[in-house]
N, C-alpha and C positions, 0 to 999 in steps of 0.2 A: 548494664548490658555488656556482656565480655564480647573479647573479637572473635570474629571464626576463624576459621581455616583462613578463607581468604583475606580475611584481614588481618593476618598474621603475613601472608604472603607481603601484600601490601607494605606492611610495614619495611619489611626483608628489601622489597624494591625502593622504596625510598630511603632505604640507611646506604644503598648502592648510587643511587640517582644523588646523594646529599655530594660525595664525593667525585661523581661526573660533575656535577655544576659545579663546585670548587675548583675543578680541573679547568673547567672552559672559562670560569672567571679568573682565572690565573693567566689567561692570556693576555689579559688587560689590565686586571688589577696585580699588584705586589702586593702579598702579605694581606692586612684586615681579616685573618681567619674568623678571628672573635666577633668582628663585625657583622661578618655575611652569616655565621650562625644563629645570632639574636636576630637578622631579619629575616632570615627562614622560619625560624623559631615563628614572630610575631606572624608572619602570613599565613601561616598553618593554622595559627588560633583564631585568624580574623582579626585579629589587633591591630593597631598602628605604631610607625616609630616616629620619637624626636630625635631628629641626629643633630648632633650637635659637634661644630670643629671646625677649624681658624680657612681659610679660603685655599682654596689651592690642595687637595686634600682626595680629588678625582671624587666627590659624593656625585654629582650628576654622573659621573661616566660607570659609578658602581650600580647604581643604581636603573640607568637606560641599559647596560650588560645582561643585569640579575632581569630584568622585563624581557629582555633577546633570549636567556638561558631558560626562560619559563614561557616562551611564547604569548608572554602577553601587549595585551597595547598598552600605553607608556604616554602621558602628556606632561610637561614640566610648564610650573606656572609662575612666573616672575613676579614676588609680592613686592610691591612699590605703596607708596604712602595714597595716589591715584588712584587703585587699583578696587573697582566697585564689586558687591557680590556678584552682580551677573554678567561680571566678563568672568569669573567663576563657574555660576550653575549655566549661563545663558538665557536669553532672555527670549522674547515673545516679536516679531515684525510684520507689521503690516504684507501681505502679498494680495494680486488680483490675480483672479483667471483672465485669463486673454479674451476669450468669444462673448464672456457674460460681463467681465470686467468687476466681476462678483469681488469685494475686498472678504477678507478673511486672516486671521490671526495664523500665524505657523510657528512652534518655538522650534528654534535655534540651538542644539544643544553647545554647552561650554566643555572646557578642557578637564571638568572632573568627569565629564563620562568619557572613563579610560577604568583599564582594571590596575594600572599604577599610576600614580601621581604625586608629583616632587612639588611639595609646597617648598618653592626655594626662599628662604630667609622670612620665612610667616610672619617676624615679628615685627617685618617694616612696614606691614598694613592695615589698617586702622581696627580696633575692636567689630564692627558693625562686618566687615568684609570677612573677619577669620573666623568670626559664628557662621558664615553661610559656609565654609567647607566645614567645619566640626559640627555642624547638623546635617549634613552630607556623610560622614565620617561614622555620627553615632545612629542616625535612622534610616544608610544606607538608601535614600532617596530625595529627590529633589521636585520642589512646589514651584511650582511660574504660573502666572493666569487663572489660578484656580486648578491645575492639574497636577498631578502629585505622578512623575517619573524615576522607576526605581533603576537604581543604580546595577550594571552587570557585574553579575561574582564571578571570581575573586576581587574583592576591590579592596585597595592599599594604600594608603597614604603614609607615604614619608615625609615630615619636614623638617626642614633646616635652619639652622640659627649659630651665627657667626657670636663667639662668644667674648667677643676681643671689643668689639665697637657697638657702643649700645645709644649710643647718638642718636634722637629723635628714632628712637624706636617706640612699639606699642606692647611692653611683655607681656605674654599669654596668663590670664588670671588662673586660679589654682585649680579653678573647680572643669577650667577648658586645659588645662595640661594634663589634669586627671584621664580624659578619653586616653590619651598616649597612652598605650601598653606598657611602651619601654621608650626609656630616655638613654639613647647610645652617644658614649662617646669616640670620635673617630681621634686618636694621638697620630702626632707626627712619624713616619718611619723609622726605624731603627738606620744605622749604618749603611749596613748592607742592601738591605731593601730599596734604602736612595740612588744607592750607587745603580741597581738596576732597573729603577726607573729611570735616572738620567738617563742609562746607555739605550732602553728601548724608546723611550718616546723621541730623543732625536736622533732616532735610526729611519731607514725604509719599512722597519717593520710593522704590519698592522695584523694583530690577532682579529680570528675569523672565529666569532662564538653563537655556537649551534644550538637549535633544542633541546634539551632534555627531557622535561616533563611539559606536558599539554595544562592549561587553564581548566579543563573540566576534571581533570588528577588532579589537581591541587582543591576543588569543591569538594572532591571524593575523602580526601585527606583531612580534611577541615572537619568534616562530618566525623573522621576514624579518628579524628583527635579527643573527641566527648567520649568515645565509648569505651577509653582507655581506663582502666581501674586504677584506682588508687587506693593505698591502706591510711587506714585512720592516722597512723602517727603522723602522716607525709601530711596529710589535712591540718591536722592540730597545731605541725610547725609551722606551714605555711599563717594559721589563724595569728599563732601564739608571735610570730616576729608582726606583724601588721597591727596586733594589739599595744605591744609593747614599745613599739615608738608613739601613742599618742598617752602628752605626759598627764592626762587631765585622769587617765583609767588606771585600775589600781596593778595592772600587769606592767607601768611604766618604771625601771629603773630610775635611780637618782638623777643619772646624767641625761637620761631624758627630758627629767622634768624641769631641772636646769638649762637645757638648751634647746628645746623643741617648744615652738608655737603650735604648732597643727601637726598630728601625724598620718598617716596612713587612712586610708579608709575601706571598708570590703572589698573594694573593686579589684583593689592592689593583693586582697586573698586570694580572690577568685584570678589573677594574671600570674600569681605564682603558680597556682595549681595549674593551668593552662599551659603556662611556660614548661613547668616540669616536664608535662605529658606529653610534649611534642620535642622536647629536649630529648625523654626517654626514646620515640620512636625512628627519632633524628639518627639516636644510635644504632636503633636497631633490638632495639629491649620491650618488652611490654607493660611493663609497670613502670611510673618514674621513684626514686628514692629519695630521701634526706640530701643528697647530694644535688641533686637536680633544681632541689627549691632553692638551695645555699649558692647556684649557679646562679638563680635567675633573681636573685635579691637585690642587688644593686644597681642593674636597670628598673625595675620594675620601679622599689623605692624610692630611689636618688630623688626624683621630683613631686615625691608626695611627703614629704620631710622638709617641714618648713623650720628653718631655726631664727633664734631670735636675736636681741643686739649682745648677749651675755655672751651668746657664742661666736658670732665675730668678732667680739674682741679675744675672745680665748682662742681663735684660729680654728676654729669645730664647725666644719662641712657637715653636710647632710651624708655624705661619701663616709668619713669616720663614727657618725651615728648607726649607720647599716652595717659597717665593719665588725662595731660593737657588739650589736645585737648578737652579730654572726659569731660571735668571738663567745657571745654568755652561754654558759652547759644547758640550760631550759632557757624558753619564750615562752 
């Protein structure tokens, strides 16, 4: 299905609206352009992000902003080693009526019903707690008592993980890192950038970040994200790099099959294509290009590239495996 008129217009409003909300998240954030792109990027598709990046680095305060600049509700959820699925989904309590004293079940909703939610440091809480948000995450609803409540769109989840201290941690297995859209890394400031965080955060100043786009704009977008076309080749690359990092198929490279355990799987096809396609209209363009998928390769990738001990000893990240790919004339 091509766009129409109006969804050409649309698009034209959001490549205007991408750089309002950059403006109003400039008030509070420094710099991370690349950052708040990929998460624009991921909400548009309906995906989720891993952010990943050492403490101290404002992710909740980018993240509570980006929920103020999109008008949506916002809950952050502290993952602790204690921390049970249904202080998560919520659970189910006993209440009476008053006059009849009638008992009766009422569920309680938890802090994933929100349309963002900061899984902060997911990895500190046990296997059994971080399936009940990433079945929240992938079916978009939530089961208590026998009753299945679905979750309000746009629903987003970000989470966090401190990459520095891995002490009684619980890592996310591959096949639950797989849901992640994109694995973002947030770096430390540059120079400049520090300098002017230091002087505003301990100043009087407090940035004042307004609306831009409504929560049912952003459904509308989500929906104009699928009926973006795209040409065969832009398909084929996206195919051909997701093939080619797993080393057991015969589209894998030497260096592949030398340092990859597990590569890629569809999913990470289908989130390049996605990614493109909201990359492209992010711009302002109607169809995304070879360029577009070559953007969104290294988040999408990085945590669906497993390497093995041949490559740790040779200093070969999953990071120089995507490079590669991105580097050979065909995938």
């Amino acid at each position: 299905m091509k766009p129409t008129t109006s969804d050409i217009q649309a698009i034209e409003d959001l490549s205007r609206a991408r750089q309002a909300i950059r403006a109003e998240l400039a008030k509070v954030i420094v710099g991370q352009a690349r950052v708040i792109d990929e998460l624009l990027t991921a909400l548009l598709t309906g995906g989720h992000v891993l952010l990943v990046g050492v403490p101290g680095l404002a992710k909740t305060l980018l993240i509570n902003s980006l929920a103020r600049c999109l008008n949506l509700s916002f809950n952050r959820i502290q993952f602790t080693p204690d921390l049970m699925p249904s202080d998560i989904t919520g659970t189910d309590i006993i209440e009476e009526e008053g006059g009849t004293r009638k008992r009766f079940f009422k569920f309680v909703r938890g802090p994933v019903f929100a349309n963002i939610v900061l899984a902060d440091e997911i990895n500190r809480t046990p296997p059994k707690t971080q399936a009940a948000l990433l079945q929240a995450m992938q079916e978009r609803t939530v089961t208590a008592g026998g009753n299945t409540y679905r979750l309000e769109e746009p629903f987003f989840v970000l989470a966090t993980q401190n990459p520095i201290e891995q002490e009684g941690t619980y890592p996310l297995p591959e096949a639950q890192l797989d849901r992640f859209m994109f694995n973002t890394f947030i770096d430390y400031p540059d120079r400049d950038e520090e300098i002017e965080i230091v002087r505003t955060t301990t100043s009087a100043y407090a940035g004042d970040v307004r609306q831009v786009i409504s929560g049912a704009q952003i459904v509308a977008l989500q929906q104009l994200v699928r009926k973006v076309p795209v040409a065969t080749d832009v398909i084929a690359r996206a195919v051909g790099l997701a093939r080619a990092s797993r080393p057991g198929g015969a589209d894998a490279p030497p260096y592949v099959r030398e340092y990859v355990s597990w590569g890629a799987g569809p999913r990470a096809s289908q989130y390049l294509i996605l990614g493109a396609k909201a990359a492209a209209i992010l711009d302002g363009r109607l169809a995304p290009s070879l360029d577009d998928v070559a953007r969104m390769a290294l988040p999408v990738l990085r945590h669906r590239i497993i390497t093995n001990f041949q490559a740790e000893a040779a200093g070969v990240d999953s990071v120089e495996i995507v490079n590669r790919l991105l580097a050979a004339p065909t995938t």
